[in-house]
Every structure is written in C-alpha cells, then in structure tokens.
N, C-alpha and C positions, 0 to 999 in steps of 0.2 A: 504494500500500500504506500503511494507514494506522501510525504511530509507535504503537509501542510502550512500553509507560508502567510502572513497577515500581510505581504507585500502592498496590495490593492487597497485597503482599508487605510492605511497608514498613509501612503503617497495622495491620497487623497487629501486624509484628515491636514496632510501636510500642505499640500495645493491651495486648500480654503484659504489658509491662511495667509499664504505667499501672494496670493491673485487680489486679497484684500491688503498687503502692505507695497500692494506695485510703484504706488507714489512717493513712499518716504524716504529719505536723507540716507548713503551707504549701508550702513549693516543692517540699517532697520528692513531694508526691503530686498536684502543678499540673503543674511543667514534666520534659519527657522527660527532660532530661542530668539532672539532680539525684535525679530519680525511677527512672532506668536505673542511676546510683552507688550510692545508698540502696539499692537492692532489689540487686544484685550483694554488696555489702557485708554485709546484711541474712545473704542466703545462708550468705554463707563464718561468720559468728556462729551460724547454728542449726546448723549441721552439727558447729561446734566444741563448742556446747552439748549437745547430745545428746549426744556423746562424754564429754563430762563428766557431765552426769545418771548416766550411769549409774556413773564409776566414785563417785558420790558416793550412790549407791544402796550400790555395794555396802560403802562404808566403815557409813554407817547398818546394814548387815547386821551386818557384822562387830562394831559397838559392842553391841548390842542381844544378840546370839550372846556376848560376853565377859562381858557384867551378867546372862545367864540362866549361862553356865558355872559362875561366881562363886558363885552362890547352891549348888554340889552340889560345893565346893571344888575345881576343877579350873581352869586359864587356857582361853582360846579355843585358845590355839596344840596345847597336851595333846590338847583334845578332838577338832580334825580331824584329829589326829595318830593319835587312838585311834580314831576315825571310819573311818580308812582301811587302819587294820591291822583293822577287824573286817569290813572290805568293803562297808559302808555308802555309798551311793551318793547324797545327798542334796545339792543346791545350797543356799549360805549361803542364798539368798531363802528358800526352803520351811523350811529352819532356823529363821532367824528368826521367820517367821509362824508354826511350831511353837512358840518361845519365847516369843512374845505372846500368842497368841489360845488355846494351850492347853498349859500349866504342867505339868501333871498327864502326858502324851504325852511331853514332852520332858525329865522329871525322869525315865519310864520308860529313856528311852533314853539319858539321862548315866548312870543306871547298870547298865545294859546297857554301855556305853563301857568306864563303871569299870573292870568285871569285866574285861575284853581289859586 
C-alpha cells in the first residue's frame, strides 16, 4: 500500500496565504512564516478598521448635520430631538446628503422641525 502524503492539503493551506501577502514589503510576501504573521495581522487591522470607518463616517455626518442646523438657528442635538417628536424617520447619512447636495429640501424640513 502505497504512503500517504499530506503534500496537497498543505501546498494549499500554504498558497492561501502567499496569494493573500502578494503585495507586501520583501519577506512579508517571499517566505510563509512572515507572510502567514503579516497577513493574520493584516486581518485583525481591517476588521478593526472598518469598524472604525464607519463610526468616523458617522461623526462626518453628525458635523456637516450641526453647520447645516446652524445656518436655521437651531443645534444638531434640538433638531433630532425635534426630528423624532414629529416622527420623522430619516438616518444622519440621508440627512447629511440632504444638507449638502440640496439646501433648499432641508431648510424645508428645519422648518417643518421648527414648527413641532
């Protein structure tokens, strides 16, 4: 019976790794153990990033929503406060891009706010 050999399973497990550190700095993306560290490492930093993207999205939301409030005398904090006493159902993002890209929309609807 001929020996049985994990060759395939291994050059694999190996390959995943390699084909994921193709872009990094010499050894990172030459040899397996520094290139298996780097890309594990790599990982655990985009996952934390993403997480942070976004709450640093939604801070950009929330500045951009405070200097459009500003402008129809009221603070940010007033306005989702009055936002949600008139049942207004609108996420900061959509807010804010109301607040950027059309003025005229979202001056209707701080005073629509007002009035509640």
């Amino acid at each position: 019976m001929p020996r049985a050999r994990r060759i395939p399973a291994t050059r694999a497990r190996k390959k995943k790794y390699m084909k994921r550190a193709k872009g990094f700095f010499q050894g990172r993306s030459k040899l397996y153990r520094t290139a298996k560290e780097t890309v594990i490492r790599a990982m655990a930093f985009s996952t934390r990033d993403r997480k942070k993207n976004r709450r640093n999205f939604r801070s950009l939301w929330i500045v951009r929503l405070n200097a459009a409030c500003r402008k129809y005398g009221m603070s940010y904090s007033k306005f989702i406060h009055a936002l949600n006493k008139a049942n207004i159902a609108l996420d900061r993002k959509s807010l804010a891009e109301l607040a950027v890209r059309d003025e005229a929309a979202f001056g209707r609807l701080a005073e629509l706010v007002k009035q509640k």
